[in-house]
C-alpha positions as CSV (number, residue, x, y, z in Angstrom):
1,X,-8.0,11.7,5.2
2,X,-5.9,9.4,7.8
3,X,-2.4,10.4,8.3
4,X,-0.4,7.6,7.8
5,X,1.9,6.1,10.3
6,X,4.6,4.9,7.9
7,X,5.2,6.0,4.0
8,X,6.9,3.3,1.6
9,X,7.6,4.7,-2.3
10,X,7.8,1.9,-4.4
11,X,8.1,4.3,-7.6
12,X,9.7,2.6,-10.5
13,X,9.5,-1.2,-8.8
14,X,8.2,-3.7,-11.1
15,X,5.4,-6.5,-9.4
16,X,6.2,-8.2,-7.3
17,X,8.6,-5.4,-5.4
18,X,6.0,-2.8,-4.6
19,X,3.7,-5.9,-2.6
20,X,7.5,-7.3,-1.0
21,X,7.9,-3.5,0.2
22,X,4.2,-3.0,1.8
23,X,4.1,-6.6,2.9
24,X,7.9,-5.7,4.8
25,X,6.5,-2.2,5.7
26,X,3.1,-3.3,7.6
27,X,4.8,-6.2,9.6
28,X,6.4,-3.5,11.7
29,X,3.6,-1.5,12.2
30,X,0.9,-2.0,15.3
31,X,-3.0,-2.8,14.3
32,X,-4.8,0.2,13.5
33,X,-1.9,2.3,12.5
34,X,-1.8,2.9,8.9
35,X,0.7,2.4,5.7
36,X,0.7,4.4,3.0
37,X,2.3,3.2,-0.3
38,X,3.1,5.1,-3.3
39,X,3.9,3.3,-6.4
40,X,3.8,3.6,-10.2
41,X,3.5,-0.1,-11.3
42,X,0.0,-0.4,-12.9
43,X,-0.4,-3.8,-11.3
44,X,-0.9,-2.1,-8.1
45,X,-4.1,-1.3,-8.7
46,X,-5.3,-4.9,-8.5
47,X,-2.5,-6.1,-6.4
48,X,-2.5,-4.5,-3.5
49,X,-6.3,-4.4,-2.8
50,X,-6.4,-7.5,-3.2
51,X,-3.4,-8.2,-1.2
52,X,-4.7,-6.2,1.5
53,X,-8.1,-7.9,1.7
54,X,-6.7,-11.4,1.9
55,X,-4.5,-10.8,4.8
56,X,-7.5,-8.8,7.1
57,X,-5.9,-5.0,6.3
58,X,-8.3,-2.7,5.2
59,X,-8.0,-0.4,2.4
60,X,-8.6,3.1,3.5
61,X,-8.1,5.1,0.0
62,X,-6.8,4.8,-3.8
63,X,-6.2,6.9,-5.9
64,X,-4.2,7.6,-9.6
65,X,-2.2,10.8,-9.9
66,X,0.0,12.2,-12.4
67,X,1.6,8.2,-13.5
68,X,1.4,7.1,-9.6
69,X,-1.1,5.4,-7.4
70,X,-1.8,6.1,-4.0
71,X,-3.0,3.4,-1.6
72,X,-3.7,4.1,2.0
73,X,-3.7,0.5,4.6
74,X,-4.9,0.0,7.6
75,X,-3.4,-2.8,9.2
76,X,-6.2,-5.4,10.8
C-alpha cells in the first residue's frame, strides 16, 4: 500500500464536510503525492470517488472498517 503524504479524519462530519476537508487537504499537496482520508459518513462511499474522478485524482484504495471508510487519493 502507498504511504500517504497527508492524513485528514473527517470522523463524525456530515456531507458535505468530509468532501470540503479532502477538497482543502489535496490543494496543498504536489501531483503524485497522496491524501488519505478517513471518514465515517456513509455518503463517502459515493462521494468521494466520484469526487476524485471528476477533478483528474486517482483513487488508489477503499475500504470499510469497523463504521469508517478508508479512501486513499492520488492527486493528478
Amino acid at each position: 500500500m502507498t504511504e500517504p503524504t497527508r492524513t485528514v479524519d473527517a470522523s463524525g462530519l456530515a456531507c458535505p464536510m468530509p468532501i470540503v476537508r479532502t477538497r482543502q487537504a489535496i490543494d496543498e499537496l504536489a501531483r503524485g503525492q497522496v491524501l488519505e482520508v478517513i471518514a465515517t459518513d456513509r455518503g463517502s462511499l459515493t462521494d468521494i470517488p466520484s469526487w476524485a474522478d471528476t477533478l483528474g485524482h486517482v483513487l488508489l484504495y477503499a475500504r470499510h472498517e469497523s463504521g469508517r471508510y478508508v479512501y486513499l487519493i492520488k492527486k493528478g
